[in-house]
C-alpha positions in Angstrom: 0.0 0.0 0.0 1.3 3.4 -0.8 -0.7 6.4 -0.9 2.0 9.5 0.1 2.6 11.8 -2.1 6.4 12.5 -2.4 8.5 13.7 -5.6 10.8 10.4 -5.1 9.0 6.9 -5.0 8.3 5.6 -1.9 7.1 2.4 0.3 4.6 2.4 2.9 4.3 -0.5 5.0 1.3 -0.5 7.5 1.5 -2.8 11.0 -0.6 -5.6 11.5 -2.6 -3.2 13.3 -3.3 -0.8 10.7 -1.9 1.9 12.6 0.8 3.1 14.9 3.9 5.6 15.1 5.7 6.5 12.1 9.3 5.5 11.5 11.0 7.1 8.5 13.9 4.8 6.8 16.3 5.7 4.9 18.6 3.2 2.7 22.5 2.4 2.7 24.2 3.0 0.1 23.3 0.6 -2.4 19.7 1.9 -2.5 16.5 0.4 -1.5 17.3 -3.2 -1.7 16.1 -6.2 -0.1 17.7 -5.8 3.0 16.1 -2.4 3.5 12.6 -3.5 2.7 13.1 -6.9 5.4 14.4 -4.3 8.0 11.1 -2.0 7.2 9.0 -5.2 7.4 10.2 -5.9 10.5 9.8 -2.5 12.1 6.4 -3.0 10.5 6.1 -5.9 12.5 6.7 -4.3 15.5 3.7 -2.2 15.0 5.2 1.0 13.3 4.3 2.6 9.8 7.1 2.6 7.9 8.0 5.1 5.1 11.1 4.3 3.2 12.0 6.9 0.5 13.8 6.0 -2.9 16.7 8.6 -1.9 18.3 7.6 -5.5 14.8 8.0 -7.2 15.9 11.6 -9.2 18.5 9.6 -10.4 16.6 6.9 -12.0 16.1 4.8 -8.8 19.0 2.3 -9.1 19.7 -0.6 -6.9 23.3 -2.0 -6.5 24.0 -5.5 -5.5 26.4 -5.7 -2.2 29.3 -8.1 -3.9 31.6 -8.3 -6.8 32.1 -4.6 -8.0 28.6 -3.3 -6.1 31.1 -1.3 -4.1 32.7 1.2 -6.1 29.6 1.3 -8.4 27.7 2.7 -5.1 30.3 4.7 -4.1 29.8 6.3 -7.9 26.3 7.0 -7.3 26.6 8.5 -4.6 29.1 10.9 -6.2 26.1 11.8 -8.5 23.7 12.4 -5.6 22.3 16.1 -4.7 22.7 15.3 -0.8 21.2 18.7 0.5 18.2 17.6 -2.3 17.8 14.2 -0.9 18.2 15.9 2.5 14.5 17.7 1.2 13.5 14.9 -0.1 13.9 13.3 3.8 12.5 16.4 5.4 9.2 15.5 2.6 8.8 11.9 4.0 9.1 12.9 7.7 6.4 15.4 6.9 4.1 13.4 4.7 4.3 10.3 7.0 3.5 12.8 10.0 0.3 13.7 8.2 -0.5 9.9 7.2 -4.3 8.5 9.0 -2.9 5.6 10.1 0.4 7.2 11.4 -0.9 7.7 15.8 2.0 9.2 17.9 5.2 10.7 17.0 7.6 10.1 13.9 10.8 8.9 14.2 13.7 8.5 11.6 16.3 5.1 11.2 18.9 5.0 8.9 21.7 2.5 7.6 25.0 3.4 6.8 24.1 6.2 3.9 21.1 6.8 5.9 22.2 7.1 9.5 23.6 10.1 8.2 21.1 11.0 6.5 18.6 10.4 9.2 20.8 12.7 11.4 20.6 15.3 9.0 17.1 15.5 8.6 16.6 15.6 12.5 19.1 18.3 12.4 16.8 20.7 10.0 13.1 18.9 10.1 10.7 21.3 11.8 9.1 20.0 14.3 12.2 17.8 14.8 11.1 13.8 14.5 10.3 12.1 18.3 13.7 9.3 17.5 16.4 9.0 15.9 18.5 5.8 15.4 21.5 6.0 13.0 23.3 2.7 12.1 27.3 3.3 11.5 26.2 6.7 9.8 29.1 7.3 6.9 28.5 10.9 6.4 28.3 11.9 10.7 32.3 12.7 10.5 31.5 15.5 7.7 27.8 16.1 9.8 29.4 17.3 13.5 28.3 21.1 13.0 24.7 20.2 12.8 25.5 18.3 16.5 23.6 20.9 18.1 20.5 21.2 16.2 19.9 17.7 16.7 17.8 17.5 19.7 15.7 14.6 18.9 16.6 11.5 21.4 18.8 9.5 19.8 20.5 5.8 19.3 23.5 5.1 17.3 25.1 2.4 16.9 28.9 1.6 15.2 31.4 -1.4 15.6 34.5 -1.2 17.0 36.3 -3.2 14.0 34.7 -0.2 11.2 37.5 0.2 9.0 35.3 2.9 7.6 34.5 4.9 10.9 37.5 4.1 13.0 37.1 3.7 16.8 39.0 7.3 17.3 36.5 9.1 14.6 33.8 7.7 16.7 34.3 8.5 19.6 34.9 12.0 18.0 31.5 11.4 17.2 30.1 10.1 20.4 31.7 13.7 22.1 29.9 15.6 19.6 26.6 14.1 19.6 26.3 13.6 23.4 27.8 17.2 23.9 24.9 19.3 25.7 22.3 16.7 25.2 20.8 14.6 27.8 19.1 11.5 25.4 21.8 10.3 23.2 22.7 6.8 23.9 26.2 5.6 21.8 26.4 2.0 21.4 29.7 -0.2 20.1 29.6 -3.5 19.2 32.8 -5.7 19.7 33.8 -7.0 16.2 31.7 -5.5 14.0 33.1 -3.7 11.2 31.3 -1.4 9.0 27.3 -2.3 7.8 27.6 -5.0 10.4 23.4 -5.4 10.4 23.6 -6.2 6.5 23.4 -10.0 5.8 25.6 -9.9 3.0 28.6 -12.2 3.7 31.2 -9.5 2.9 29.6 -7.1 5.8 27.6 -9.3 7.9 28.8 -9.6 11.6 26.2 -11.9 13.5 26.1 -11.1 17.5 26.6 -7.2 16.6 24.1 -7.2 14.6 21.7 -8.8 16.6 22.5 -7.1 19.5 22.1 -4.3 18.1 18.6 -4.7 16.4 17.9 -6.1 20.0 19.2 -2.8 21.7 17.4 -0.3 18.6 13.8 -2.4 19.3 14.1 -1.7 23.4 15.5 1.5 22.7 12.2 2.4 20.2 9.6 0.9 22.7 11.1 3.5 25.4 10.7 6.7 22.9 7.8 5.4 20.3 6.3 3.4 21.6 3.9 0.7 20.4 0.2 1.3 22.1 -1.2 -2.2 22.5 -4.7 -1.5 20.3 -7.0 -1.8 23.2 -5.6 1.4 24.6 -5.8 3.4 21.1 -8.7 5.9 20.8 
């Protein structure tokens, strides 16, 4: 089902439920793949409305497989990308979902890789701010810090301690400036994971971090959006 109105495609996934709070998701790298739309089907089945955004739908909506040369072919795109555009494009979804019926209680934003800095940018400018933020190993939060202070949102982030992307010095660079004069930031590093841990891809996939982590992001979400069992809706 998808009935929001944005200028990129987009995919709406509705809890069993039929309603609940929002969560915006935004993609890794590689686009909206299959990994993206599981993880949106299981917030889904945690009871949330999910938006996910095509972020690489203005440039034709592509989709890069994870092995062989998917790497440098992502990294490519992503040269192409407008990023304060898909930034817009975030601030839409967070807006449009916000305004959904079936969306009851706040919106929050989730983002892999790509995303978890995108989602961070989007809290940082998004008016009102969204009610959550988790941001998985967000790529772009090294080039991001300035925004640190506009970012008041409660927020969840999670990176592994073996990124060879992010190392552990860079983040905890990041944890300073994201914790820095906020009270609801919670910084989360999983031993052995390296970078885009949480993908099952072989090349990425690091079991116990990942699903310690999607343990820790579903507690964490039940605290600040939480679920309302349906007998206690209006």
């Amino acid at each position: 089902m998808n009935d929001i109105s944005l200028d990129v495609p987009a995919d709406l996934l509705l809890p069993e439920s039929g309603t609940g709070p929002g969560i915006v998701l935004f993609q890794e790298i590689f686009g909206v793949t299959d990994y993206i739309r599981s993880r949106a089907q299981d917030l889904a089945d945690l009871g949330y409305v999910v938006l996910v955004p095509h972020l690489y739908g203005r440039l034709g909506d592509p989709v890069v497989e994870e092995g062989g040369d998917g790497l440098p072919r992502a990294m490519a795109l992503l040269e192409e990308l407008d990023w304060q555009q898909a930034v817009e494009d975030g601030v839409a979804a967070v807006a449009a979902l916000r305004e959904h019926p079936s969306v009851e209680g706040g919106v929050g934003v989730l983002g892999f890789c790509f995303g978890g800095g995108m989602a961070f940018n989007v809290a940082a400018v998004a008016r009102p701010a969204p009610d959550a933020l988790v941001s998985y190993y967000g790529s772009a939060l090294p080039n991001l810090l300035g925004l640190a202070p506009d970012v008041t949102t409660p927020s969840l982030h999670h990176f592994g301690d073996s990124d060879a992307y992010l190392p552990l010095a860079t983040v905890r660079d990041i944890e300073r400036a994201v914790t820095e004069g906020h009270d609801d930031v919670t910084v989360r590093v999983h031993p052995g994971g390296d970078h885009a841990f949480d993908n099952p891809s072989p090349m990425f996939h690091h079991a116990e971090a990942s699903a310690t982590a999607w343990e820790e992001t579903t507690r964490w979400l039940e605290s600040h959006l939480p679920v309302e069992a349906p007998a206690t809706r209006r």
